[in-house]
Z-matrix of the N, CA and C atoms (Angstrom, degrees):
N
C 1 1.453
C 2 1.530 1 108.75
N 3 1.864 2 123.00 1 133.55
C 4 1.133 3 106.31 2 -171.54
C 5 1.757 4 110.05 3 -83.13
N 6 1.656 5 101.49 4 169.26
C 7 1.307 6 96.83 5 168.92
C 8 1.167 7 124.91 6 -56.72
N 9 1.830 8 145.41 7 167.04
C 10 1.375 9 144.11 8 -132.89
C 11 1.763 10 88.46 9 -172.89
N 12 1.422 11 110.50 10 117.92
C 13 1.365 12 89.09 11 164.00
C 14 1.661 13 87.00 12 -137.42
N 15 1.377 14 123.87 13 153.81
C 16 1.353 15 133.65 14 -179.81
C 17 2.071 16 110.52 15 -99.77
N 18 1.319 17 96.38 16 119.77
C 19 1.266 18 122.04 17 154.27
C 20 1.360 19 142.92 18 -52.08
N 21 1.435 20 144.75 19 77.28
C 22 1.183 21 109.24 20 175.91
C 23 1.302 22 123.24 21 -115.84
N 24 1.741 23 96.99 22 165.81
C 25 2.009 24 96.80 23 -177.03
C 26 1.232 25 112.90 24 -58.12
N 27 1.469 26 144.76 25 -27.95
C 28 1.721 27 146.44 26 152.20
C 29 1.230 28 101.53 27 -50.32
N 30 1.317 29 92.15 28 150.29
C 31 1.375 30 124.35 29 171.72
C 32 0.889 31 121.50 30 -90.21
N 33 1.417 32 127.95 31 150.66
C 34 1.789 33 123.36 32 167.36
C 35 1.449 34 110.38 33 -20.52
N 36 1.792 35 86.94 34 -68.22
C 37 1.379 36 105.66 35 -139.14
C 38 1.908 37 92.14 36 -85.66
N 39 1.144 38 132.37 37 5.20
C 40 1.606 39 132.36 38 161.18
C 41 1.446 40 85.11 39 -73.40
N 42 1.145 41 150.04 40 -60.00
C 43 1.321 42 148.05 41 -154.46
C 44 1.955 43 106.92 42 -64.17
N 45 0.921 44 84.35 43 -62.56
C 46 1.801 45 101.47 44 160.40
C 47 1.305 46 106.54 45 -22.16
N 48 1.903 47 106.61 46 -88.39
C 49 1.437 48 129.41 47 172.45
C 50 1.546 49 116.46 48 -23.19
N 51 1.449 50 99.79 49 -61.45
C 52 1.532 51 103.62 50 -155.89
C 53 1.643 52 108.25 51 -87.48
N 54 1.338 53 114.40 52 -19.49
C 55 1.284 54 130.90 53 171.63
C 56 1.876 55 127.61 54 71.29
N 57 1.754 56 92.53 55 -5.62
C 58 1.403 57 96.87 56 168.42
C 59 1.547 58 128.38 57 -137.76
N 60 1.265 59 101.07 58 121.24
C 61 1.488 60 123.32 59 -136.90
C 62 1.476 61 89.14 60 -75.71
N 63 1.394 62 131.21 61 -26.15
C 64 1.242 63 127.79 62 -164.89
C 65 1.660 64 115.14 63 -80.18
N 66 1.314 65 110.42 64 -31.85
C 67 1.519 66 122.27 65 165.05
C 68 1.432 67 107.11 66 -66.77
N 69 1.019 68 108.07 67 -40.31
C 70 2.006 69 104.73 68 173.24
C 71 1.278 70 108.59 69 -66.93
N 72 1.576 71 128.50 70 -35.22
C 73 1.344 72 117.96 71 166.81
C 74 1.283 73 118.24 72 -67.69
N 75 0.984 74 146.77 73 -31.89
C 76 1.788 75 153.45 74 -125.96
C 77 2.312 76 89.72 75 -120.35
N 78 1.013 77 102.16 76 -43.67
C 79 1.386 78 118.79 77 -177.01
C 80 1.310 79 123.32 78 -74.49
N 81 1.086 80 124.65 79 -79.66
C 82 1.692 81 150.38 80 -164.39
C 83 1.137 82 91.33 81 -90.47
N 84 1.577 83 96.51 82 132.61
C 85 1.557 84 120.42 83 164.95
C 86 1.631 85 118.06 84 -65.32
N 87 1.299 86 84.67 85 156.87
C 88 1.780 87 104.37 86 178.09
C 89 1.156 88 121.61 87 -125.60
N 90 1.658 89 129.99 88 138.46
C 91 1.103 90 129.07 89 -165.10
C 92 1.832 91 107.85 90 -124.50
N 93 1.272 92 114.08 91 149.67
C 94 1.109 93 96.76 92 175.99
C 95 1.862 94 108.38 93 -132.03
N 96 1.513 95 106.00 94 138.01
C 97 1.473 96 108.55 95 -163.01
C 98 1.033 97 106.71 96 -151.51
N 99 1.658 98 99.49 97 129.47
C 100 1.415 99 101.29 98 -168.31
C 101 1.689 100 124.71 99 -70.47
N 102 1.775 101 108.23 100 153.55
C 103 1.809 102 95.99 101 -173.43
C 104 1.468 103 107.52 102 -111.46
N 105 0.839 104 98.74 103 6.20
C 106 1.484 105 108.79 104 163.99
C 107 1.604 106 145.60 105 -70.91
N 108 1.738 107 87.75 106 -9.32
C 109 1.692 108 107.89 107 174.77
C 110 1.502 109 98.88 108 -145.15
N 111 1.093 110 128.59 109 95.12
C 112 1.588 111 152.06 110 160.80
C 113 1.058 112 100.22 111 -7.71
N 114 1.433 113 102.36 112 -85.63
C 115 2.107 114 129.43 113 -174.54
C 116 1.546 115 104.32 114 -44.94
N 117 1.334 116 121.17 115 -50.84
C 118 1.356 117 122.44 116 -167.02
C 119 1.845 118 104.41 117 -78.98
N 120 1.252 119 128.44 118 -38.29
C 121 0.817 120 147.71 119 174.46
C 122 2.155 121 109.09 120 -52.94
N 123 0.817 122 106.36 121 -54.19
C 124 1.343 123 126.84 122 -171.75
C 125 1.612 124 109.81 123 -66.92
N 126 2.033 125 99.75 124 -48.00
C 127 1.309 126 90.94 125 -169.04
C 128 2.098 127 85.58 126 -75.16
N 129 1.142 128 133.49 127 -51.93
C 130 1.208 129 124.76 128 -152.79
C 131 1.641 130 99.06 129 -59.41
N 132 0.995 131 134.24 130 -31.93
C 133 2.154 132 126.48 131 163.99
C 134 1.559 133 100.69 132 -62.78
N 135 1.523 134 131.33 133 -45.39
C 136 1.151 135 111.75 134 167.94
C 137 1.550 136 130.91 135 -42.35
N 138 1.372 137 95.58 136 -70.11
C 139 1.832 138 102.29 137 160.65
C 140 1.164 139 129.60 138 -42.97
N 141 1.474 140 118.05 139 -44.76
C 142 1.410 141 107.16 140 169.17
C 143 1.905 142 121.65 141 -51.31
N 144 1.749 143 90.73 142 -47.78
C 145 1.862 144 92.44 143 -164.38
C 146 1.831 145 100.11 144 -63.27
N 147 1.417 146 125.78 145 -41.86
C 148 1.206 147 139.23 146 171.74
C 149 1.639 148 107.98 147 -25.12
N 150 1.445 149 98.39 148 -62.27
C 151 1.645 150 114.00 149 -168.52
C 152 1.891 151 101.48 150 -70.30
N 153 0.925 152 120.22 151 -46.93
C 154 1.273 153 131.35 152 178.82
C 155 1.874 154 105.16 153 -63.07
N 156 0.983 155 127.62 154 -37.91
C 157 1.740 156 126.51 155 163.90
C 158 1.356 157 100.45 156 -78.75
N 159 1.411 158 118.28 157 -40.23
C 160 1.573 159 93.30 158 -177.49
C 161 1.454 160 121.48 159 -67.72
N 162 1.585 161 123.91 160 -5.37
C 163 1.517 162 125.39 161 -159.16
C 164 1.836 163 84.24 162 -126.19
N 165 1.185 164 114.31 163 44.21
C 166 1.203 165 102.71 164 160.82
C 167 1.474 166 113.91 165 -136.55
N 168 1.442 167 117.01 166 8.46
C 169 1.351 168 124.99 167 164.88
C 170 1.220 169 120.34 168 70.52
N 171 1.741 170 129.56 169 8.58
C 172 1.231 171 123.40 170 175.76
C 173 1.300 172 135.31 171 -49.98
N 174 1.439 173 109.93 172 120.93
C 175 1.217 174 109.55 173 159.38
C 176 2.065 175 137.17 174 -129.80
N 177 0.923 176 115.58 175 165.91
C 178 1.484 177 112.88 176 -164.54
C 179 1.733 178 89.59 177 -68.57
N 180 1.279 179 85.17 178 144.86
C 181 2.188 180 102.88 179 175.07
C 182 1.458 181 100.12 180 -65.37
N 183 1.327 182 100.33 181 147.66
C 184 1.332 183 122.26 182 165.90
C 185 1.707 184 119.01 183 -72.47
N 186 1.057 185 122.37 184 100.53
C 187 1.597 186 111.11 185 -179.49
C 188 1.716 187 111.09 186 -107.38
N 189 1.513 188 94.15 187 169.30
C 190 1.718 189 103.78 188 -170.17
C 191 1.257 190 101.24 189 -72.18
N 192 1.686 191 109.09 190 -158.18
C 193 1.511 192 112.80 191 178.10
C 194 1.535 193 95.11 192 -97.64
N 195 1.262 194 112.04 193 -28.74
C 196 1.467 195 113.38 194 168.18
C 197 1.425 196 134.35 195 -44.78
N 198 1.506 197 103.40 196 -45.29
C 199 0.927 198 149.25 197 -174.72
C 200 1.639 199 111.59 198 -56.55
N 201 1.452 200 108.85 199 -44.01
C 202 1.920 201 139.40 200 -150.94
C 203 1.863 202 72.66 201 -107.91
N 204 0.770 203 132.41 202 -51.49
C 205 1.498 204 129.64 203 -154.42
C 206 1.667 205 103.14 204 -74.56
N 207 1.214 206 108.17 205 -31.51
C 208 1.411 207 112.74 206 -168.50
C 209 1.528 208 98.49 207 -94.09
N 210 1.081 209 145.41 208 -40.55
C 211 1.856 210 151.18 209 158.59
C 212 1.827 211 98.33 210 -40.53
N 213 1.307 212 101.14 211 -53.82
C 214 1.788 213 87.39 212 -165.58
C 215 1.660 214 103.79 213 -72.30
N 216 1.180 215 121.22 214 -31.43
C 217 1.552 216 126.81 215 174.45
C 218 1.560 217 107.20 216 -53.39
N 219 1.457 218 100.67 217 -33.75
C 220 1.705 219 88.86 218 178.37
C 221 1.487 220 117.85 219 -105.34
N 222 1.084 221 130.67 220 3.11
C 223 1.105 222 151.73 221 157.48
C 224 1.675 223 116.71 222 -67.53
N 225 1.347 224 99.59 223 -37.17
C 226 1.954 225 97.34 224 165.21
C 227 1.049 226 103.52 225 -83.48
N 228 1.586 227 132.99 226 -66.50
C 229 1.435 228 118.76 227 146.51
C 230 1.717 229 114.43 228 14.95
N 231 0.867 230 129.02 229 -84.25
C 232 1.062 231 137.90 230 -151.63
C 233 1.553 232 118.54 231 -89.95
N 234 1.042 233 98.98 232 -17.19
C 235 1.843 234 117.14 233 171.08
C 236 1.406 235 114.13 234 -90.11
N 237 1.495 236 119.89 235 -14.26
C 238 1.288 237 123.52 236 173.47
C 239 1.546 238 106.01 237 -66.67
């Protein structure tokens, strides 16, 4: 049987933070991937974190004109 090591979408350090490990079990998904093949292993944590940014809907903030005026001021700033 190959080796099995379990994944989860938390982080250590959310575990750290939040301090109770049992709500991280009961909550947050679990993945299971095999450790026995590196390459295969790697791309399937890739895919997972991929799928997990893609279902979180990010997008860049909306700023004023004020807002756009004050970024390009520091942006020459910064090209000097």
């Amino acid at each position: 049987m190959p080796a099995l090591f379990l994944l989860n979408k938390a982080n250590i350090i959310i575990d750290a933070i939040l301090g109770n490990e049992r709500v991280l079990l009961e909550t947050l998904p679990w993945y299971v991937v095999p450790a026995d093949d590196k390459e295969n292993a790697r791309l399937i944590v890739s895919q997972i974190i991929l799928d997990t940014l893609d279902g979180l809907k990010m997008a860049y903030p909306k700023t004023t004109t004020k807002g756009q005026r004050a970024l390009q001021s520091i942006r020459k700033q910064l090209a000097k």
